[in-house]
C-alpha positions as CSV (number, residue, x, y, z in Angstrom):
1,X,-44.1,-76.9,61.7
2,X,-46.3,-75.5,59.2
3,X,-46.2,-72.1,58.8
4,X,-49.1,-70.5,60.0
5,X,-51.8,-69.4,56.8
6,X,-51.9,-65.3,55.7
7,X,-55.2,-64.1,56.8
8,X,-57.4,-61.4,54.4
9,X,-56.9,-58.9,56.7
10,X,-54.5,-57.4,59.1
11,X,-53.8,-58.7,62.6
12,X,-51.8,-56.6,64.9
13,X,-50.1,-58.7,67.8
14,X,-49.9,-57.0,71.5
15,X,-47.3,-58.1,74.2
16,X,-48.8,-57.2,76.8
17,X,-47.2,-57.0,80.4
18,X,-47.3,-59.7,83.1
19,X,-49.8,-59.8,85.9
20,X,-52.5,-57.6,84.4
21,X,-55.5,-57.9,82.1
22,X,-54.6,-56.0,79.4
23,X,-57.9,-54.8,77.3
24,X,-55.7,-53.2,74.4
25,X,-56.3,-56.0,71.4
26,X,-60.3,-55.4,72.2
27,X,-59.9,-51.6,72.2
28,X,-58.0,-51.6,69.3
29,X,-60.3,-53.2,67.0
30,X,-62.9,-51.4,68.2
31,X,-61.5,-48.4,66.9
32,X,-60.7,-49.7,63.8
33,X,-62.9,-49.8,59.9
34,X,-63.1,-52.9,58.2
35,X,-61.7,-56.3,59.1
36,X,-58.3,-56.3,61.2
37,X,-57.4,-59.2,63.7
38,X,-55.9,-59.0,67.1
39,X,-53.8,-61.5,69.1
40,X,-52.2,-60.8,72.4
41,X,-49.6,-62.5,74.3
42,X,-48.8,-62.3,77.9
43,X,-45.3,-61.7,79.5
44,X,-44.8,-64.5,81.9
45,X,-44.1,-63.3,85.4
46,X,-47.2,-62.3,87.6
47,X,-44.6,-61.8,90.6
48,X,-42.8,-59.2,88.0
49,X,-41.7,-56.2,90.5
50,X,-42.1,-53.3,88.0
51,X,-38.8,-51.4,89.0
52,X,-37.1,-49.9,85.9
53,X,-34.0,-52.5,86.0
54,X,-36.6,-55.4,86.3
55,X,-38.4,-54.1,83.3
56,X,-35.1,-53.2,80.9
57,X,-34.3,-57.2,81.9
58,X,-37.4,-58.0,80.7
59,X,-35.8,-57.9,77.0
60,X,-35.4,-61.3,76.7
61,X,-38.7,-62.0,77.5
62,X,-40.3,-59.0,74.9
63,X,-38.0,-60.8,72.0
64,X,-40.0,-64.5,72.6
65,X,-43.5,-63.3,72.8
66,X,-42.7,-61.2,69.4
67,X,-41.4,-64.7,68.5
68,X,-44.5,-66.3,69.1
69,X,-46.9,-63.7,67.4
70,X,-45.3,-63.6,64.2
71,X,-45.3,-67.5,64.0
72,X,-49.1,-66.9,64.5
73,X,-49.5,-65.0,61.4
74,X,-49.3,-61.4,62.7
75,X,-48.7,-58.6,60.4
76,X,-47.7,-56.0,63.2
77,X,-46.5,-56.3,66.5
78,X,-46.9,-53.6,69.3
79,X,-45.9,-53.5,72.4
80,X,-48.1,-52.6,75.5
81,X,-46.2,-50.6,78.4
82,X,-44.4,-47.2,77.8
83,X,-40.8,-48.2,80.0
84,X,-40.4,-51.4,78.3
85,X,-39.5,-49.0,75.3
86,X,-36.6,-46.8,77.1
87,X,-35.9,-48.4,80.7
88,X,-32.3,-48.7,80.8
89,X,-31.5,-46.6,77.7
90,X,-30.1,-43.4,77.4
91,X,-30.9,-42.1,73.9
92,X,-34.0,-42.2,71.5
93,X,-31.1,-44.5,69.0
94,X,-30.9,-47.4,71.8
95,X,-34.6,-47.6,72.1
96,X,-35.0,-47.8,68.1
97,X,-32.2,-50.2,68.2
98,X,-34.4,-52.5,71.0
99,X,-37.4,-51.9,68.8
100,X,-35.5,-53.0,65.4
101,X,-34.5,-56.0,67.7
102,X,-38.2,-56.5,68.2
103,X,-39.3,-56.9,64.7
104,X,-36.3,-58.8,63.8
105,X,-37.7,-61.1,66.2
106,X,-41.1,-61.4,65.4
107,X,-40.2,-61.3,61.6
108,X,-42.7,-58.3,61.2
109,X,-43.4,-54.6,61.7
110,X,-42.9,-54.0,65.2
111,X,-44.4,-51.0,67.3
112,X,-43.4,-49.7,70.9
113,X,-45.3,-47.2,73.3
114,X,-42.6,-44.9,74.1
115,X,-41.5,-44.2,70.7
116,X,-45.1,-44.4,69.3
117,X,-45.5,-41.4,71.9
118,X,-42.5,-39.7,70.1
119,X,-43.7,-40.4,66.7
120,X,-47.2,-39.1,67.5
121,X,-45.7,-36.2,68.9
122,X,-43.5,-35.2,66.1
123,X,-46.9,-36.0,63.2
124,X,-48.6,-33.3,65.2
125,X,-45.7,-30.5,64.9
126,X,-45.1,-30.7,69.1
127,X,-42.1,-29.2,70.0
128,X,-43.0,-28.3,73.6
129,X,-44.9,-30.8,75.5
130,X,-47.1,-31.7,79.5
131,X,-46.3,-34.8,80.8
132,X,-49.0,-36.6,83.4
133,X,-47.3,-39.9,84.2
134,X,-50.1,-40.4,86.6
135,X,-49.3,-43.0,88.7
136,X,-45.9,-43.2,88.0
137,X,-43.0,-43.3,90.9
138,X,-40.8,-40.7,91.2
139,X,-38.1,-42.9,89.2
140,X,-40.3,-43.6,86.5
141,X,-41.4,-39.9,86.3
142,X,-38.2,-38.6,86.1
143,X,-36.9,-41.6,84.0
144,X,-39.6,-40.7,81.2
145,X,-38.8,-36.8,81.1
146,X,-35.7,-37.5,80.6
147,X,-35.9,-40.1,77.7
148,X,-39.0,-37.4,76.1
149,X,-36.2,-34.9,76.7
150,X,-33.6,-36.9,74.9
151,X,-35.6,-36.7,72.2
152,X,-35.4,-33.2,71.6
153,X,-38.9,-32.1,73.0
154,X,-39.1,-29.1,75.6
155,X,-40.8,-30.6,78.6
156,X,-42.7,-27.5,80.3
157,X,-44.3,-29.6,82.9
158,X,-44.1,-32.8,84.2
159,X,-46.7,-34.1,87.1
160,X,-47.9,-37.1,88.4
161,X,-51.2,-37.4,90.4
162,X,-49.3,-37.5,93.6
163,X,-47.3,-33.9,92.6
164,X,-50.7,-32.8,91.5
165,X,-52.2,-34.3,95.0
166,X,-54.8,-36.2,93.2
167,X,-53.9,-39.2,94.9
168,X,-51.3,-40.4,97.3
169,X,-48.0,-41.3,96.1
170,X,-48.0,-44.7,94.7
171,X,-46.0,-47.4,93.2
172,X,-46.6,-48.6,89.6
173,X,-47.4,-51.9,90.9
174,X,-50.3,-50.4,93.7
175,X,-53.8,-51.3,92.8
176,X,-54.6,-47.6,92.0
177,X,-52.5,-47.9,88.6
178,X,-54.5,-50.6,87.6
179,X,-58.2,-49.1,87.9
180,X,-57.4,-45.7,87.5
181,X,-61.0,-44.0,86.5
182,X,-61.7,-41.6,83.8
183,X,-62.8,-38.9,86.9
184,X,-59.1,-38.8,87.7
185,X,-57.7,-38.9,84.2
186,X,-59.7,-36.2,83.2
187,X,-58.7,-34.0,86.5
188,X,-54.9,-35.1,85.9
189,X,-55.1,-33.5,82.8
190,X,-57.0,-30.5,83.6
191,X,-54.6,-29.7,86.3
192,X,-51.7,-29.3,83.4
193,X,-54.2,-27.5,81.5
194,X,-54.8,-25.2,83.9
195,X,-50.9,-24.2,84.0
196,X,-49.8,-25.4,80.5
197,X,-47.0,-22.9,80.3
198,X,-47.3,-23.1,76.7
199,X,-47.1,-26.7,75.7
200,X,-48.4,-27.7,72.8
201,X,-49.9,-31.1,73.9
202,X,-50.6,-33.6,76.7
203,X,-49.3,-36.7,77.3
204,X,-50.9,-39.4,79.5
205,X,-48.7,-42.1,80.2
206,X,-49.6,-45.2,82.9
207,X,-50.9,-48.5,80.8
208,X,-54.0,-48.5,83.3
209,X,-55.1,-45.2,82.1
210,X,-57.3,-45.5,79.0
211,X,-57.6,-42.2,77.4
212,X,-59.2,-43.8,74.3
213,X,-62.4,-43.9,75.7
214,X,-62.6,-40.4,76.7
215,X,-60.0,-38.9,74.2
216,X,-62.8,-36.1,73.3
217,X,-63.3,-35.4,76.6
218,X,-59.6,-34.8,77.5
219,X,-59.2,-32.9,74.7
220,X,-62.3,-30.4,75.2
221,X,-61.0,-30.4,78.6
222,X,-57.3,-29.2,77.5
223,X,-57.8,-27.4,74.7
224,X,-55.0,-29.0,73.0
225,X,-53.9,-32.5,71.5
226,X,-53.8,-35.2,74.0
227,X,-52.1,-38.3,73.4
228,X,-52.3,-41.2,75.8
229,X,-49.8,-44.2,75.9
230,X,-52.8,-46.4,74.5
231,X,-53.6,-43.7,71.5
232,X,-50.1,-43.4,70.9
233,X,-49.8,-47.2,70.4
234,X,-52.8,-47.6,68.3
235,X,-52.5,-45.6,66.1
236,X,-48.8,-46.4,64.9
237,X,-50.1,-50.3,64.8
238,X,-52.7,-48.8,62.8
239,X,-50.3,-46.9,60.6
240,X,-47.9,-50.0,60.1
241,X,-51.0,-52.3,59.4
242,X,-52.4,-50.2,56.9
243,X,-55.5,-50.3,58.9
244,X,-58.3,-46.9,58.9
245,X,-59.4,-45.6,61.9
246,X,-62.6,-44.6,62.9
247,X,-63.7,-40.6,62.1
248,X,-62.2,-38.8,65.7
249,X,-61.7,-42.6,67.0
250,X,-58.1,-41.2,68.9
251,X,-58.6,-37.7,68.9
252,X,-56.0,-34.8,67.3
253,X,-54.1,-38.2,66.3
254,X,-57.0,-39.8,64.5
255,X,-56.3,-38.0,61.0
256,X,-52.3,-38.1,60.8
């Protein structure tokens, strides 16, 4: 096969997760200047479960679809979904390592939400940090402060929407994750802002949750950086594609 022609401009590949519309590849552009290309491919599995150990098993699956977008002429590959990054690892080396695996399997740059969270993090000077895993479970919650932990950050506060009683506790595969509206986005963040015990940023993690829409509005509403699992992602594929962003288009992370 033939293979695929170089395009004049940068295309950034999403995997997204399985059983979901994912709107990232359409977001992403429209944040962008100039030309850049999107393609997206779907993990296979619209029965997936969601626990963490179905989603660190999911490996195999991550390593084909990068497989497939980087025979399709992508320049970047990112991956949608903050856990797929760090579920079943214990340090911030093993989820580089799975990320190195990535590129080396789409043949390209490759990008991952957790550690685009890190990396944003770190560009901005963060050293202590709010966590809103929104609709997160109780594993998952825990599960992420202690991989954003592991990374050396001081984790002040850690709440999801359920600990904040915004909504009732929930499972990351409940139809609340999925259609989560900017009302309670914006009041999950300015419940940590109301006791930010001195962190430095916010970080909104839950793929359903689209702070890029409403970035300016988070961040009048903290009065500090916030960084969503969707800003986080964009802008490092943004960074790795060479691609400008809009003036503000992500927020505190726009211009770093």
């Amino acid at each position: 096969m033939a293979p695929a022609p170089k395009q004049r401009f940068p295309v950034v590949g999403f995997i997204t997760p399985p059983g979901w519309y994912d709107p990232s590849p359409v977001e992403f552009a429209a944040k962008c200047e100039g030309g850049v290309g999107t393609q997206q491919c779907l993990m296979t599995g619209p029965t997936f479960d969601y626990a963490l150990t179905s989603v660190a098993q999911s490996e195999p699956e991550m390593m084909i679809a990068a497989r497939s977008l980087g025979a399709a002429g992508c320049d970047v590959v990112a991956k949608v979904g903050t856990p797929f990054g760090w579920a079943g690892l214990s340090s911030e080396e093993e989820a580089r390592a799975r990320c190195a695996k990535l590129a080396a399997s789409a043949g390209v740059h490759a990008v991952m939400t957790g550690l685009a969270i890190v990396d944003a993090l770190r560009a901005l000077g963060v050293a202590k940090v709010a966590l809103a895993p929104t609709y997160y479970s109780d594993d998952w919650r825990d599960a992420w402060r202690s991989f954003v932990t592991a990374c050396g950050f001081n984790v002040v506060l850690c709440e999801s929407l359920s600990d904040q009683n915004l909504a009732p506790a929930v499972s990351p595969t409940d139809e609340l994750g999925w259609i989560i509206g900017e009302d309670l986005i914006s009041a999950a963040v300015g419940a940590l802002a109301q006791n930010p015990r001195g962190a430095e940023a916010i970080v909104v993690t839950g793929a359903g949750c689209r702070t890029n829409l409403i970035i300016e509005h988070l961040e009048h509403t903290a009065g500090l950086p916030v960084i969503g699992a969707d800003t986080a992602l964009f802008w490092a594929a943004a960074k790795r594609a060479g691609v400008s962003l809009k003036p503000g288009a992500l927020g505190a992370l726009t211009d770093v």
